[in-house]
C-alpha positions as CSV (number, residue, x, y, z in Angstrom):
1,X,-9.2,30.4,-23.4
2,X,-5.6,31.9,-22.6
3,X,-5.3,35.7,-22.3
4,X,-3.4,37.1,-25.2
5,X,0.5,36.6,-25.2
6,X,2.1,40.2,-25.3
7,X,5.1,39.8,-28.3
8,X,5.9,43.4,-27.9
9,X,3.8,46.6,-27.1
10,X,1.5,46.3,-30.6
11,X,1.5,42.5,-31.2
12,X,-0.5,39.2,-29.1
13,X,-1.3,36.2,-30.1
14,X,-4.4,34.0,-28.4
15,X,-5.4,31.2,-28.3
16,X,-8.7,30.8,-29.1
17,X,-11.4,27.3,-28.8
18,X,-14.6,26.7,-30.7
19,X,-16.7,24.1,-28.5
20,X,-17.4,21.4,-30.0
21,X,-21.1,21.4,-30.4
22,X,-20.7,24.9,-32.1
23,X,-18.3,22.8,-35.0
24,X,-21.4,19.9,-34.8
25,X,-24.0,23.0,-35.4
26,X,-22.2,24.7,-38.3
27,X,-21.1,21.1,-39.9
28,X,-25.0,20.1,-39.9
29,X,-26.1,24.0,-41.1
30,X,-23.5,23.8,-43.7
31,X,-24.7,19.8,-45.0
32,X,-28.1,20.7,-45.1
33,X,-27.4,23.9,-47.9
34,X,-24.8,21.4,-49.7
35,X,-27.6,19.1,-50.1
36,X,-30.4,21.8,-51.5
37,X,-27.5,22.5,-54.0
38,X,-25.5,19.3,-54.7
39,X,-26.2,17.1,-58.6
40,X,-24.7,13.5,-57.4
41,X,-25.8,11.1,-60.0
42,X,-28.5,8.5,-58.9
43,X,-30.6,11.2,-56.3
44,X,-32.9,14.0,-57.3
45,X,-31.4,17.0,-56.8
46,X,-31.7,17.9,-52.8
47,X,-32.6,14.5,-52.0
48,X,-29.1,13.0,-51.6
49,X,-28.1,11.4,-48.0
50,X,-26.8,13.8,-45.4
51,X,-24.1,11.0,-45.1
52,X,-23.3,11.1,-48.7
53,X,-22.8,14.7,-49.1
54,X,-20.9,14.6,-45.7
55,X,-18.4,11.9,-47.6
56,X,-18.4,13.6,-50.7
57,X,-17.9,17.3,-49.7
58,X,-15.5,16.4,-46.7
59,X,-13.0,19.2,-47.5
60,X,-15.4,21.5,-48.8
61,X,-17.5,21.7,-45.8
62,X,-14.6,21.8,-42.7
63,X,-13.1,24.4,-45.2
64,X,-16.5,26.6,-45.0
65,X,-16.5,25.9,-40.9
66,X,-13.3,27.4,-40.9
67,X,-13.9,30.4,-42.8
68,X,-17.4,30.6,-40.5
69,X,-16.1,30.4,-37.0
70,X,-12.3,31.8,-37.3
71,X,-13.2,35.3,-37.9
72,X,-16.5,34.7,-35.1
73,X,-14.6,33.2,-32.5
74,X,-11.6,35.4,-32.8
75,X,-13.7,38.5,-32.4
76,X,-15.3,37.0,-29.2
77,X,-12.2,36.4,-28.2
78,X,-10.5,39.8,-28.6
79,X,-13.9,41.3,-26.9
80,X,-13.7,39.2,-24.2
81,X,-10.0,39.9,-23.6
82,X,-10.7,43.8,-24.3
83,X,-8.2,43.7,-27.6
84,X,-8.8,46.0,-30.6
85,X,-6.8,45.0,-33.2
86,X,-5.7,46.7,-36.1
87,X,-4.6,43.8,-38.3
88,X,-6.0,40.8,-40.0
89,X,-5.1,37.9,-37.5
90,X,-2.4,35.5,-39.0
91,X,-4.0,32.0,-37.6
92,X,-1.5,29.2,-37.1
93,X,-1.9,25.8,-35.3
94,X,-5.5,25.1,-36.7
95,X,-7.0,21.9,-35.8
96,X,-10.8,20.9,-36.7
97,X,-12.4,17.9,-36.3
98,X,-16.0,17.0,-35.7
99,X,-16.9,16.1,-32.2
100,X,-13.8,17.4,-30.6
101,X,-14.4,21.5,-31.7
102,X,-11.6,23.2,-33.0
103,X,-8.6,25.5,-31.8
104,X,-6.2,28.2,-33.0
105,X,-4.0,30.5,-32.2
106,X,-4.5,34.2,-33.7
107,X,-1.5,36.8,-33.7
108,X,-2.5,40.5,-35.0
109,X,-1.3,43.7,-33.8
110,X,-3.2,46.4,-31.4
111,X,-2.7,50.0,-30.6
112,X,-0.1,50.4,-28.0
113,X,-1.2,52.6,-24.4
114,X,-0.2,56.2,-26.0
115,X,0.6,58.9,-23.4
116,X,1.1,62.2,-24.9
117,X,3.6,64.4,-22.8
118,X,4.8,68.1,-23.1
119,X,2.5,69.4,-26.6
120,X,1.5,72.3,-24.3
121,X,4.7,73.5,-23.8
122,X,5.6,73.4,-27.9
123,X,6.3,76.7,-29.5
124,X,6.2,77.3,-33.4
125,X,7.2,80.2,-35.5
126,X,4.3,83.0,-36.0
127,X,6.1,85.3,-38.6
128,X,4.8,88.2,-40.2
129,X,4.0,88.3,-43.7
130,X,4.9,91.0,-45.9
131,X,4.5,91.5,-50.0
132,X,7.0,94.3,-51.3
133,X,5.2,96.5,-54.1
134,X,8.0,95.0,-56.9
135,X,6.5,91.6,-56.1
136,X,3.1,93.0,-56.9
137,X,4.1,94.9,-60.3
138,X,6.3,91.2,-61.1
139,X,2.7,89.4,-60.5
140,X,1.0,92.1,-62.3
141,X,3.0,91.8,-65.5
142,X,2.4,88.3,-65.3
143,X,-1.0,88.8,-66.0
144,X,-0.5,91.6,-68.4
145,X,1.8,89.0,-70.5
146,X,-1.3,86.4,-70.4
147,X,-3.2,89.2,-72.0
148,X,-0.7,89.3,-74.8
149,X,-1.4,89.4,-78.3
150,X,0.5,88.9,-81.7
151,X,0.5,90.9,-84.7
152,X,2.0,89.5,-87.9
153,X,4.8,91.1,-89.5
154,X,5.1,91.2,-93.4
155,X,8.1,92.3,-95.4
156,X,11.0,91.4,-93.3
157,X,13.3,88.8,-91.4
158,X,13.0,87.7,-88.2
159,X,14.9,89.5,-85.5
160,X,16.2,89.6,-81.8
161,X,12.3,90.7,-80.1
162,X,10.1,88.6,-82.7
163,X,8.6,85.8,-82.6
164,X,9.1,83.1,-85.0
165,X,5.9,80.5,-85.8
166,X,7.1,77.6,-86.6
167,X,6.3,73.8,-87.0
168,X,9.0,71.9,-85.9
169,X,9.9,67.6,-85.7
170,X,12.7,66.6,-83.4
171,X,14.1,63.5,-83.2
172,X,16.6,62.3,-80.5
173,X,19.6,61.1,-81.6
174,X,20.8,59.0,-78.5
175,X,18.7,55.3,-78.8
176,X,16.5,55.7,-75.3
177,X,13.5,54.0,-75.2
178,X,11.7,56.7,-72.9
179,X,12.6,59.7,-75.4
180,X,10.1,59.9,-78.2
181,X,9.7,62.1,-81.0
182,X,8.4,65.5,-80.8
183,X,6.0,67.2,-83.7
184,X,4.2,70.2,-82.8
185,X,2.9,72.6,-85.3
186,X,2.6,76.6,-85.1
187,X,4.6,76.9,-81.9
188,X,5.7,80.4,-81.4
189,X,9.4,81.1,-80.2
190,X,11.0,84.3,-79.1
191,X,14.0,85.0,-81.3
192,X,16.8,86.0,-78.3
193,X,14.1,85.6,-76.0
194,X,15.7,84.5,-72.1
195,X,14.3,80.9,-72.2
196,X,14.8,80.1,-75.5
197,X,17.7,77.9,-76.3
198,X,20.1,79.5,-78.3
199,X,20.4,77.0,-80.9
200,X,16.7,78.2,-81.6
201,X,17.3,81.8,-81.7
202,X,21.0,81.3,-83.9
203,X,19.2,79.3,-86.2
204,X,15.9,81.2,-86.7
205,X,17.6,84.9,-86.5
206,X,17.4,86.4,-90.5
207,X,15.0,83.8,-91.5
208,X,11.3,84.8,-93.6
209,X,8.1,83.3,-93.4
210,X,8.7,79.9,-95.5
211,X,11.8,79.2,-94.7
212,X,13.4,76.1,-93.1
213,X,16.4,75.0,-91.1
214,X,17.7,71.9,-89.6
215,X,19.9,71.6,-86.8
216,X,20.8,70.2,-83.5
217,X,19.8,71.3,-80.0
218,X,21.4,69.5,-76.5
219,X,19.5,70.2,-73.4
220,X,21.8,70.6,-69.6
221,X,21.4,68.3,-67.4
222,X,19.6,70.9,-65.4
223,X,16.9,72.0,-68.2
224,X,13.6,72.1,-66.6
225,X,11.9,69.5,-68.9
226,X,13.1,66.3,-67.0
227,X,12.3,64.3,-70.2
228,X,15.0,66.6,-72.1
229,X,17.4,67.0,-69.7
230,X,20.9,66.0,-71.2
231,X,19.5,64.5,-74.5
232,X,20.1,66.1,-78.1
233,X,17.6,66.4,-80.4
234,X,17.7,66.9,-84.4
235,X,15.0,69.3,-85.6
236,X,13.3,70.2,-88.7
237,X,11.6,73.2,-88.6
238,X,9.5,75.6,-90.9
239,X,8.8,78.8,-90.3
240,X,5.0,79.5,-90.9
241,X,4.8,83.4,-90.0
242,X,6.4,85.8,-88.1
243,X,4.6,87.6,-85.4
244,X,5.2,90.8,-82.8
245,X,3.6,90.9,-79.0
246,X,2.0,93.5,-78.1
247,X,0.9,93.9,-74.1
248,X,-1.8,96.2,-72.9
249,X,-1.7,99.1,-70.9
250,X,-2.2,99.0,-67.4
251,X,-5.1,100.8,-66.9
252,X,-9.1,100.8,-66.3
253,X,-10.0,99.3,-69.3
254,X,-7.1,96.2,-68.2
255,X,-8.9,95.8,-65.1
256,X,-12.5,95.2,-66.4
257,X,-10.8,92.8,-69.0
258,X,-9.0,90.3,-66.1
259,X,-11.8,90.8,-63.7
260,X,-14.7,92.5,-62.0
261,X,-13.0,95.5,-61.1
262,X,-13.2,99.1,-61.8
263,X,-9.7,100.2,-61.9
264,X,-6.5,98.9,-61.7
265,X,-5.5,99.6,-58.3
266,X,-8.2,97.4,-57.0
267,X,-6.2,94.6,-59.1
268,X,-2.9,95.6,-57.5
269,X,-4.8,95.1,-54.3
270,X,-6.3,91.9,-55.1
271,X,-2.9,90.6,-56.3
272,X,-1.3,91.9,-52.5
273,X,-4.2,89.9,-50.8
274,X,-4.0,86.7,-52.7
275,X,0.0,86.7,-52.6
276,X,-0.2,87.5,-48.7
277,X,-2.9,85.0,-47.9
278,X,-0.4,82.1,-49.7
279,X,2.7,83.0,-47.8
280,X,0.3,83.5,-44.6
281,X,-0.7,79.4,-45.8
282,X,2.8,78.3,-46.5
283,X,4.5,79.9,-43.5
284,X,1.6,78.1,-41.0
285,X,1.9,75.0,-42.7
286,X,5.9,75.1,-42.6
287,X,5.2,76.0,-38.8
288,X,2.3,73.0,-38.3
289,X,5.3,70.5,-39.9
290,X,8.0,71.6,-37.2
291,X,5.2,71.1,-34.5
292,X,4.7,67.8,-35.6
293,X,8.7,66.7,-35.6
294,X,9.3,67.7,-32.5
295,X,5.9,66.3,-31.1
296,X,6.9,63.1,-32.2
297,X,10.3,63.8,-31.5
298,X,9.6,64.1,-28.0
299,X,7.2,61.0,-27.6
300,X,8.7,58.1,-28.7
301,X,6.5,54.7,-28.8
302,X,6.2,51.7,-30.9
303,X,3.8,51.7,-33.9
304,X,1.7,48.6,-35.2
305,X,3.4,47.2,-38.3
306,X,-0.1,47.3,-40.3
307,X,-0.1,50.8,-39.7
308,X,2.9,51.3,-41.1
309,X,2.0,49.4,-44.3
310,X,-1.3,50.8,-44.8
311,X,0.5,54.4,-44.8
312,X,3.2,53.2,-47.1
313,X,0.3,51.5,-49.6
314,X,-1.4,55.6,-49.2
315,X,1.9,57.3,-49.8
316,X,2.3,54.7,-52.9
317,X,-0.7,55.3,-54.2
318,X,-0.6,58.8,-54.2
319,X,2.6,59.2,-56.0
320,X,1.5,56.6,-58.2
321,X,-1.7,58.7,-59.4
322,X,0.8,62.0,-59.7
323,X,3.0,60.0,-62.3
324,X,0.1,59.0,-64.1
325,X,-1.5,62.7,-64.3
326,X,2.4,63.4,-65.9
327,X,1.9,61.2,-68.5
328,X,3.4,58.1,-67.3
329,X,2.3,54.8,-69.1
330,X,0.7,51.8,-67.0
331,X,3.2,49.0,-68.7
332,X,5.9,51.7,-67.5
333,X,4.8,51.6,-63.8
334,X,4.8,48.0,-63.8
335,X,8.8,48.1,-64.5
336,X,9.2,50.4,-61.2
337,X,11.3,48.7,-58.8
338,X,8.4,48.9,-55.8
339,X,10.3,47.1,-53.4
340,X,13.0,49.7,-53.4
341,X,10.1,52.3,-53.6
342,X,8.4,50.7,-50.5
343,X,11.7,50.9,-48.7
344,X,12.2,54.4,-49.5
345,X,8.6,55.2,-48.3
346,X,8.9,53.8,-44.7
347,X,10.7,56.3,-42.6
348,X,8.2,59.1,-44.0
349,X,5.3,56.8,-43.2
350,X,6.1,56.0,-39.9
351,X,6.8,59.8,-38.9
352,X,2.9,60.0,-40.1
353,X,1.4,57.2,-38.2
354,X,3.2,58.6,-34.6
355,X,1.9,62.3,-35.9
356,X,-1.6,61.1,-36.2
357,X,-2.0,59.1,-33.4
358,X,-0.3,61.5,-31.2
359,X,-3.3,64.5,-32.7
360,X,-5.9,61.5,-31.8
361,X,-4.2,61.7,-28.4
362,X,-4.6,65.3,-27.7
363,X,-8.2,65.6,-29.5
364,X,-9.0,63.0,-26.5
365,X,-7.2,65.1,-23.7
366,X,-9.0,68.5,-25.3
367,X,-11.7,67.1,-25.9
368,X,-12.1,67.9,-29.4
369,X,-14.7,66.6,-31.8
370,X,-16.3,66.9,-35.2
371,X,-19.8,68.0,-35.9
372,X,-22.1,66.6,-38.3
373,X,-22.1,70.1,-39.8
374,X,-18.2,69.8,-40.6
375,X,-19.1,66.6,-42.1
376,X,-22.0,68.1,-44.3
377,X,-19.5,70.5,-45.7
378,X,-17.0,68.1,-46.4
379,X,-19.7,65.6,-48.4
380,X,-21.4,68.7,-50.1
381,X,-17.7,70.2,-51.2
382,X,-16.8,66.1,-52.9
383,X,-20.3,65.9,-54.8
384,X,-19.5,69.3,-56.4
385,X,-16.3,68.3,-57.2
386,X,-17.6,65.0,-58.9
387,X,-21.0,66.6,-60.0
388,X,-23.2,63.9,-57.6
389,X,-25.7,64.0,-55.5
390,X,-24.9,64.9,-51.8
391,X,-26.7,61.9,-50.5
392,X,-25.2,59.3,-53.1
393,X,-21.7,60.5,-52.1
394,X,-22.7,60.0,-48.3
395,X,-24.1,57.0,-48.7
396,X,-21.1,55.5,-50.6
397,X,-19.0,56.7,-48.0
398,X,-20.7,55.3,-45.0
399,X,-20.7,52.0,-47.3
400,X,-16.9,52.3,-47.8
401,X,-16.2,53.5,-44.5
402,X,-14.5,57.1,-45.8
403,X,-16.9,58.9,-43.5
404,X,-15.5,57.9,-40.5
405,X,-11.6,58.8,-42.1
406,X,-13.1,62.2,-43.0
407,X,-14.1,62.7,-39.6
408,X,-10.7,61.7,-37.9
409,X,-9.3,63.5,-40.5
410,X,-10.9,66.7,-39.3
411,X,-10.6,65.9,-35.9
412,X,-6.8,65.4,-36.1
413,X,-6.7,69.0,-38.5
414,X,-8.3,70.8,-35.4
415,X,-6.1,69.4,-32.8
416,X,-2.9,70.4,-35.0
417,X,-4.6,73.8,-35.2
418,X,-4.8,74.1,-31.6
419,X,-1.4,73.0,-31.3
420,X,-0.7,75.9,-33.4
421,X,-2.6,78.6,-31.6
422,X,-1.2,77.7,-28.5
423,X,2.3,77.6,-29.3
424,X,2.7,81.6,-30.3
């Protein structure tokens, strides 16, 4: 057998030979289970000839010798030769016949010789993290406006401050197939209130419970509802009641409502923490990413082509998932363009694959690994999100092979945080 041909850094080709008595063996094996199976008229049923079913099932059987001894020999082949590859092999030249064996040739892409060079000399921004006390108060009247609650209001109009409840029918009036009709019922909008469109407030200003209006509304291009932005929409609306917010005080009896706290200083505090530890996240993460650019940046390499794809199919998927948790219909999806989308995918994708086989690199050289403990976590933290057992959500795993992506996963996460570390 010839030693692979070397196309380029991540692809060979090989060619690979099946002897010829291996072909005779798995012929005869394969005849034998035709005949326990085969109804040919004229023979009890696994009592036809051997010769018969060889004439009869011709295709049939070379095509299940094929299938047999391909993927057998070509992994005998790539072991002998010391390969790994990380593709399906494409098989070309095939040529079977009984008596003489059978030959092919195999291309597939491998994992090129990766030498990592100057991570220890990266540096990455460590910057401080500070939360001003008006950022705090801002975040606390958040909460306070959660807490919020509406009194009705009897023997007057609506005006600037109120809030009008309303049930309301809009209908678009360009012809777009993706814009449908809204209906909502008791929706409450602030008359002059900063994010309500002024067509609402003009319109709904003076009115009295039982009232209603019609009139136009067009959105800006910029309107943060990307399903209304630029369209105009005809509503209908009644007004059902009118109604007056009222927030709570900040005080003790405020903190024991949001919480388990005793006053509300311990809730300004616990706003400070959990607004500092999310910048302290963001700021490392932002940090990790520039680490990773210039890593790759500085190591440049060629990447298998199925890695590429595989990352492309992940990053597909995933977006594919997030349009469907917006509402996005199935018949909808199938009209993407995903050829352009697969395009526009690539560039990200390979920047990934370099980044994670560059962290595999340096877990090697720093002799980072996982322990089964890390694992543990990360199978008990899955089967309480899914509510399953611990040991059904391990054993699908192994089955699927996730467990070992968990654990590179986590290997390649603490090898980007030691990158980190050491580059303050």
């Amino acid at each position: 057998m010839s030693p692979a041909e070397a196309v380029s850094n991540t692809k060979r080709e090989i060619d690979v030979q099946v002897p010829a008595q291996e072909v005779s063996r798995e012929t005869e094996t394969l005849i034998q289970k035709y005949q326990k199976l085969a109804r040919i008229p004229g023979f009890r049923s696994g009592h036809a000839p051997a010769s018969i079913i060889r004439q009869r099932f011709k295709q049939e059987i070379q095509n299940d010798v094929v299938d047999a001894l391909v993927p057998k020999y070509f992994r005998k082949e790539t072991e002998r030769q010391g390969l790994i590859p990380v593709s399906q092999p494409r098989v070309t030249d095939l040529h079977v016949h009984e008596g003489e064996g059978m030959h092919f040739k195999a291309a597939f892409d491998v994992m090129p010789e990766i030498t990592v060079e100057g991570y220890k000399e990266l540096r990455a921004e460590h910057p401080e993290v500070f939360v001003t006390d008006p950022e705090v108060d801002d975040s606390l009247n958040a909460l306070r406006e959660q807490k919020a609650t509406f009194a009705p209001v009897e023997g007057r109009s609506i005006s600037d401050g109120d809030y009008a409840q309303v049930s309301l029918d809009g209908t678009p009036k360009e012809e777009d197939e993706n814009t449908k009709p809204v209906h909502m019922d008791d929706v409450l909008v602030e008359i002059g209130g900063k994010n309500t469109m002024p067509e609402f407030t003009e319109n709904l200003r003076g009115t009295s419970a039982g009232d209603e209006r019609s009139f136009d509304v067009h959105y800006p291009d910029d309107f943060s509802d990307e399903r209304l932005q630029g369209k105009t929409f005809a509503y209908k609306m009644k007004v059902n009641a009118i109604k007056q917010k009222s927030l709570p005080e900040l005080n003790d009896d405020f903190a024991k409502e949001v919480g388990e706290f005793t006053s509300i200083d311990e809730v300004r505090q616990k706003i400070r923490e959990g607004m500092e530890h999310e910048r302290r996240h963001n700021a490392e993460r932002e940090s990790k990413d520039k680490l990773l650019s210039e890593l790759v940046r500085r190591n440049e390499f060629e990447i298998p082509e199925a890695l590429v794809e595989r990352q492309i199919d992940v990053r597909l998927d995933r977006g594919l998932r997030a349009l469907a948790s917006q509402g996005m219909r199935s018949e909808d999806m199938k009209k993407l363009d995903f050829g352009r989308l697969r395009a526009g995918q690539r560039d990200q994708a390979v920047q990934e694959v370099k980044a994670s086989l560059l962290l595999e690199k340096i877990a090697d050289e720093e002799k980072i690994e996982v322990g089964d403990d890390e694992i543990d976590r990360e199978v008990e933290a899955l089967a309480k999100q899914t509510n399953q057992a611990p040991d059904d959500i391990r054993a699908r795993l192994t089955r699927d092979g996730a467990l070992d992506r968990i654990r590179n996963r986590i290997r390649n996460e603490k090898a980007l945080d030691f990158l980190y570390r050491q580059s303050a």
